[in-house]
Phi, psi and omega in degrees: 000301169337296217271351175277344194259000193243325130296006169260306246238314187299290190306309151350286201290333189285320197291294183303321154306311190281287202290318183276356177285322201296310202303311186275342188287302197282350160302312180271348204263320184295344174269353192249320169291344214292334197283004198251021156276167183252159184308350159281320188284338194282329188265341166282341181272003157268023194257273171356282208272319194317278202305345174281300165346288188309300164317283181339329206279312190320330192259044190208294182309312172300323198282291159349286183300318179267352155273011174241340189270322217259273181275033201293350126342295181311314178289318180310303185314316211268288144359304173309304168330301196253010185309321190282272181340280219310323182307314187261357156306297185309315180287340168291306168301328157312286165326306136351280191313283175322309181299313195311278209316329207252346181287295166015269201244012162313166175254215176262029193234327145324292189311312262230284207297308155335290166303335171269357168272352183288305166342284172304242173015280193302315194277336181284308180302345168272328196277343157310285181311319173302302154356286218280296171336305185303312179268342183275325182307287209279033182058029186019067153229174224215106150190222233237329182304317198276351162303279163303323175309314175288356168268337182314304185269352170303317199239008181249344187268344181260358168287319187294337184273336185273314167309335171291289183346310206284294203288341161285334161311289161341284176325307188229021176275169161227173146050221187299319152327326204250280181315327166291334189312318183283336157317287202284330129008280191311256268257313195274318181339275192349271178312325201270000176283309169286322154311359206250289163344275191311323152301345198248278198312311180298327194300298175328292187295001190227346176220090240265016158271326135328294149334307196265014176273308203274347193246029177236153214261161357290338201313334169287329178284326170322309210261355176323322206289336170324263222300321189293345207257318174320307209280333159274332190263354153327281183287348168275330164304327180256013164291299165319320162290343172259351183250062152013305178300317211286329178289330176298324175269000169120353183264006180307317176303356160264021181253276204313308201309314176276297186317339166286318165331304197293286224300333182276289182325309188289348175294304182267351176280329159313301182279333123319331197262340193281324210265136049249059180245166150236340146233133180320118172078354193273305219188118159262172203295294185330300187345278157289006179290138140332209161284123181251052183238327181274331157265050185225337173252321171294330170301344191284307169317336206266310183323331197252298203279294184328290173319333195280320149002309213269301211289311160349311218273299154347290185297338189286300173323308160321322203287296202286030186256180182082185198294183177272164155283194173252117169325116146243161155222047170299000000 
């Protein structure tokens, strides 16, 4: 029972993370795009994000949230751990809220100071989460491998967020906007492709429990389909960016589609490299479970709320699909 209610509550929190690194990842990747628009362009890509944005924020609060109820040994640790990045993720995503909202009712000199906190906000809250990946990889702990590693992936995660930015845009952008996505598209691959990489290399080599996961045989040809599956929907993100027309007819939503696809794969090669632990080398999953009489009455909420959660999420998207409109707020 323990180990079933300890895999339902792991997969939850994995699941709700993995959808806000895709959803809020291209949101924070477009507030990060924003000083290189010209001011009109600046207000359709908050146009792009405005019904969304706000929502999005909602699957990081469930990941949380189902760690502190589900696994709260773990939080404590991890929180502890992570106090400072979390603190300033949190003071960036504020920032983020306040600037969007006060970009409003600025004037064109207000708009101008506002945009640029949006900014400051979206790249600090990536370099935050990266921070944090990085130091959750290495079993939070602090020394001179687990530093870099963690600026490493600090600074390989607001390039991946900016290619999700890139690939919504494509989706609901027109006209010179749409022609800068692929522009800015172009120009990022590059770096966030070798990041990603030099992370898939570095995790093994910086963590010899993970290493003795991925390099051992049969489990290493098992795992092949990961690494093989990042690398095709890769190379169709940059096919697609050098072939224009295909973006032109309306296939842009497979550029989101393989990024989110890579964003799943690195999810489950993590959560493969984790388990049956939850801080790496630390804490197993059992461990840190809760009471299971008491998550056994929180499953019933989670059963209700997680789906309704999804059908919002879903509905809202419907409602919002197709290109942006023009930003008013008449």
């Amino acid at each position: 029972m323990e180990q079933a209610l300890a895999l339902i509550f792991m997969s939850v929190m994995g699941l709700a993370l993995l959808i806000y690194i895709i959803l809020d990842g291209y949101d924070l990747g477009i507030g990060i795009l924003l000083p290189l628009a010209e001011a009109d362009e600046k207000d359709m890509m908050i146009a792009s994000i405005g019904p969304f944005w706000d929502a999005n924020e909602t699957w990081i609060v469930l990941g949380v949230g189902v760690l502190l109820i589900a696994f709260p040994v773990a939080h404590g640790i991890i929180l502890t751990s992570l106090y400072l990045p979390v603190t300033l993720m949190l003071v960036a995503l504020i920032l983020r809220g306040v600037a969007f909202d006060f970009r409003v009712k600025a004037g064109t000199r207000g708009r101008r100071l506002w945009n640029r906190m949006f900014f400051i906000g979206s790249l600090l809250a990536s370099l935050a989460q990266g921070w944090m990946l990085g130091v959750f990889v290495m079993g939070l702990e602090y020394h001179a491998v687990s530093v870099w590693f963690a600026a490493g992936i600090a600074l390989a995660l607001p390039a991946f967020y900016v290619m999700l930015g890139c690939a919504w845009l494509i989706i609901k952008a027109e006209g010179a906007l749409f022609e800068k996505a692929i522009r800015w598209a172009r120009r990022t691959i590059v770096p966030a492709g070798i990041g990603l990489f030099l992370v898939s290399i570095a995790t093994p080599i910086a963590s010899s429990e993970i290493a003795a996961k991925w390099f051992s045989l049969p489990a290493g040809i098992g795992l092949l389909p990961i690494p093989l599956t990042t690398l095709l929907a890769f190379a169709t993100v940059a096919w697609l960016l050098w072939h224009e027309q295909a973006l032109k007819a309306g296939y842009g939503w497979i550029v989101f589609l393989a990024m989110a696809i890579i964003c799943l794969m690195c999810s489950l090669g993590l959560a493969y490299s984790i388990y049956p632990d939850i801080i790496i080398g630390k804490l197993e999953l059992v461990e840190s479970l809760a009471h299971p009489k008491s998550l056994q009455f929180v499953l019933v909420g989670v059963a209700i709320a997680v789906p309704m959660i999804l059908a919002y999420t879903v509905f809202i998207y419907r409602v919002f699909s197709g290109k942006a409109s023009e930003l008013s707020y008449e």
